[in-house]
C-alpha positions as CSV (number, residue, x, y, z in Angstrom):
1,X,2.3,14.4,-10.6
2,X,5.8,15.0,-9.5
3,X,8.2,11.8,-10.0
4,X,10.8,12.6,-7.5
5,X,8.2,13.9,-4.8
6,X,6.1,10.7,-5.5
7,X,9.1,8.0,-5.4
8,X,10.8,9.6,-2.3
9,X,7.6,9.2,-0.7
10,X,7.4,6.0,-1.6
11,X,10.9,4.5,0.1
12,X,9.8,6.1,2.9
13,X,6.5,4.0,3.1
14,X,8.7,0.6,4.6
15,X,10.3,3.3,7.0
16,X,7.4,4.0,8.2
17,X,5.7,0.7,8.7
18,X,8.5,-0.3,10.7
19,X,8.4,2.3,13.2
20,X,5.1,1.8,13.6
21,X,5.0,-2.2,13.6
22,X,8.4,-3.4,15.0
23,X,8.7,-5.2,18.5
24,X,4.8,-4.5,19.1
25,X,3.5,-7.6,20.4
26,X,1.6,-10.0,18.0
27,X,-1.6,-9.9,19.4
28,X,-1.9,-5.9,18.6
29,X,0.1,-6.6,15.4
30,X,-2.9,-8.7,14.4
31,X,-6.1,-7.3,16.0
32,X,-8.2,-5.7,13.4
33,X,-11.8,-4.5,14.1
34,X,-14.3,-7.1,13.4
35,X,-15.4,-8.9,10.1
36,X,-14.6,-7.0,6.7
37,X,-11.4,-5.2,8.5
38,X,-7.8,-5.9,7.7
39,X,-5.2,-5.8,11.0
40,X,-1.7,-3.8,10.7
41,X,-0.2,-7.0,9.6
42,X,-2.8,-8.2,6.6
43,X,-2.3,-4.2,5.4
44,X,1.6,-4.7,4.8
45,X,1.2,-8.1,3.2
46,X,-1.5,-6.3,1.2
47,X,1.1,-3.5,0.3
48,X,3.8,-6.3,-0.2
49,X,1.9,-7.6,-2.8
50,X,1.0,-4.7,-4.3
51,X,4.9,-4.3,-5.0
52,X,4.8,-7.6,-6.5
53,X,2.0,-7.7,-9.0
54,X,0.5,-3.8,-9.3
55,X,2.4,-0.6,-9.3
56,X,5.5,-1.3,-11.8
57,X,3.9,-4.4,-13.2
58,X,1.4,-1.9,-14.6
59,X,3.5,0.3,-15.1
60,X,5.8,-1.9,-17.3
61,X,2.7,-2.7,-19.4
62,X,1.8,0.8,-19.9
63,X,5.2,1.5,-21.1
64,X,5.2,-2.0,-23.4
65,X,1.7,-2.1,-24.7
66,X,-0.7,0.8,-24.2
67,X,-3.9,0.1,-24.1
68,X,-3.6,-2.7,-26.0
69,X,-3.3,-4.7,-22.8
70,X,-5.2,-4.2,-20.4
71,X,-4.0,-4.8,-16.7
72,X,-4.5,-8.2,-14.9
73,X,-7.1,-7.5,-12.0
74,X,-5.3,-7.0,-8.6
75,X,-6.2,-9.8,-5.7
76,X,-6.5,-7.0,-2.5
77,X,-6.7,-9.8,-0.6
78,X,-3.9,-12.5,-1.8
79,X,-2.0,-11.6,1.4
80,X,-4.7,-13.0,3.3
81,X,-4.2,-17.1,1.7
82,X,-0.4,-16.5,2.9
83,X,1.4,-18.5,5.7
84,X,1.6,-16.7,8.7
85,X,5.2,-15.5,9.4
86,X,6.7,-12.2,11.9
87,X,5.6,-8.9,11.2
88,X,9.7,-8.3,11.2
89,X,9.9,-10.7,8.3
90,X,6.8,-9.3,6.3
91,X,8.6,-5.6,6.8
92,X,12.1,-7.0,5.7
93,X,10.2,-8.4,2.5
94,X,8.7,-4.8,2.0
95,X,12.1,-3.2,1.7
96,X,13.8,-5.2,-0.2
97,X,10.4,-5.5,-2.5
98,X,10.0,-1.2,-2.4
99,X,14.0,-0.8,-2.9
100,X,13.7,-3.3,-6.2
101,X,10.4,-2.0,-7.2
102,X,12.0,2.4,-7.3
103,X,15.0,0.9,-8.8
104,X,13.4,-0.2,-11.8
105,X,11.1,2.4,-11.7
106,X,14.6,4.8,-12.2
107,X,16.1,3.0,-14.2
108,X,13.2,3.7,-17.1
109,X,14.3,7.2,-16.9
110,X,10.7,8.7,-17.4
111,X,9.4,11.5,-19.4
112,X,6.7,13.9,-18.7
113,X,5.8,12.4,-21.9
114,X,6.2,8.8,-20.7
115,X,3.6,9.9,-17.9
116,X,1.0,10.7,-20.1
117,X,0.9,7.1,-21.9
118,X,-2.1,5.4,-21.6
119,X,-2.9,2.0,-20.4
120,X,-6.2,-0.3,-19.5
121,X,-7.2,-0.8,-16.0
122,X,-10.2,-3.7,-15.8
123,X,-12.9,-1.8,-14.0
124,X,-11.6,1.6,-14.8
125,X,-10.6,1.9,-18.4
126,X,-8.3,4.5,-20.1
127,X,-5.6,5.6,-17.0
128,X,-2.1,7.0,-17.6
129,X,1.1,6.1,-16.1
130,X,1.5,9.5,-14.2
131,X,-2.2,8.4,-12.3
132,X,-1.3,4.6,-12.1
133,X,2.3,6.3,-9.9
134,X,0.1,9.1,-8.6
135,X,-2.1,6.1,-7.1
136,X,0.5,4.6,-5.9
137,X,1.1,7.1,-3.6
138,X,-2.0,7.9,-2.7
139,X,-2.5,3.6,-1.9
140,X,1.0,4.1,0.2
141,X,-0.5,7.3,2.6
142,X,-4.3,5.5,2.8
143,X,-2.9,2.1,4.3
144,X,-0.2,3.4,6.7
145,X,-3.1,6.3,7.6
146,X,-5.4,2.8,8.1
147,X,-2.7,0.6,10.0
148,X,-2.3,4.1,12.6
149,X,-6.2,3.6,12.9
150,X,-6.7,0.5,13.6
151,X,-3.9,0.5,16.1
152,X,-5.3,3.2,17.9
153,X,-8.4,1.3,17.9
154,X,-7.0,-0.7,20.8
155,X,-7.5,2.1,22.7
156,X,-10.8,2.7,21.8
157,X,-12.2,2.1,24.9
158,X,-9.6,3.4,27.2
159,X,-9.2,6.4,26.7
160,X,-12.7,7.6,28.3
161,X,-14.1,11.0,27.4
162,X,-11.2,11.8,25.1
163,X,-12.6,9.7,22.3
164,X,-14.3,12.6,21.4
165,X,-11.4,14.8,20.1
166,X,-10.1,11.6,18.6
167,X,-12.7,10.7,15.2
168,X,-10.2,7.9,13.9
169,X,-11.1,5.5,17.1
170,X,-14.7,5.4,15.6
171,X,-13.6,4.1,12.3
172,X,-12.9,0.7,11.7
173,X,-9.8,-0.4,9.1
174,X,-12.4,-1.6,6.2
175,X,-11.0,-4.3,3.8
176,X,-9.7,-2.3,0.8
């Protein structure tokens, strides 16, 4: 796991979201693709509150307790009991939330050593802080991979016989 590869692709995750999401009209914004699916929207609020309570929270514990800790089980779907507000607004909130988030990441000044500590994830025991950032990452690419899906998805339909050169409009954006 490479540091600087993973937190440069990391501030580029709200770049991306914006480009994707910004002036697109609410009803696409919020179309997902049936029960047990998230929309574009419900998978940045779900990436918003990852910054919030997940990545460096975790991380922070690894580097304060170990193992003797073990992490506080993530709500993937907290972003879905929030009040509704623009897309624009949920992406400003993602910046600002990313930027804060790398900046304190930085400002531990990591170690390969550091990335070897060990912490305790709930359901999957013994992790270290180079997987928990290599997750991260990984989390970042799978949701904006799954908000381009399920935007396509309005197009499922449409675009006739060319569905078949096209396997992400048979997928549906599944709930985390």
């Amino acid at each position: 796991m490479d540091l600087s590869e993973a937190t440069l692709t990391l501030s580029k995750t709200p770049a991306v979201v914006a480009a994707l999401l910004t002036d697109l009209p609410p009803a696409w914004v919020h179309r997902d693709d049936g029960p047990g699916t998230w929309s574009a929207y419900d998978i940045v609020g779900h990436l918003l509150h990852g910054d919030a309570t997940n990545w460096v929270p975790r991380a922070h514990l690894i580097r304060t307790h170990g193992t003797e800790r073990a992490f506080e089980p993530f709500d993937r779907e907290a972003m879905l009991r929030h009040a509704p507000e623009p897309v624009a607004d949920l992406v400003d909130q993602l910046h600002t939330a990313r930027r804060t988030s790398l900046t304190e990441l930085a400002s531990w000044h990591l170690t390969p050593a550091d990335l070897d500590r060990r912490g305790t994830h709930p359901e999957l025991g013994d992790v270290t802080l180079g997987q928990l950032l290599a997750a991260w990452v990984a989390h970042d690419l799978t949701h904006l991979a799954q908000i381009a899906e399920v935007l396509a998805g309005r197009y499922r339909h449409d675009v006739g016989p060319w569905r078949a050169y096209m396997p992400a409009l048979d997928r549906s954006a599944a709930a985390e």
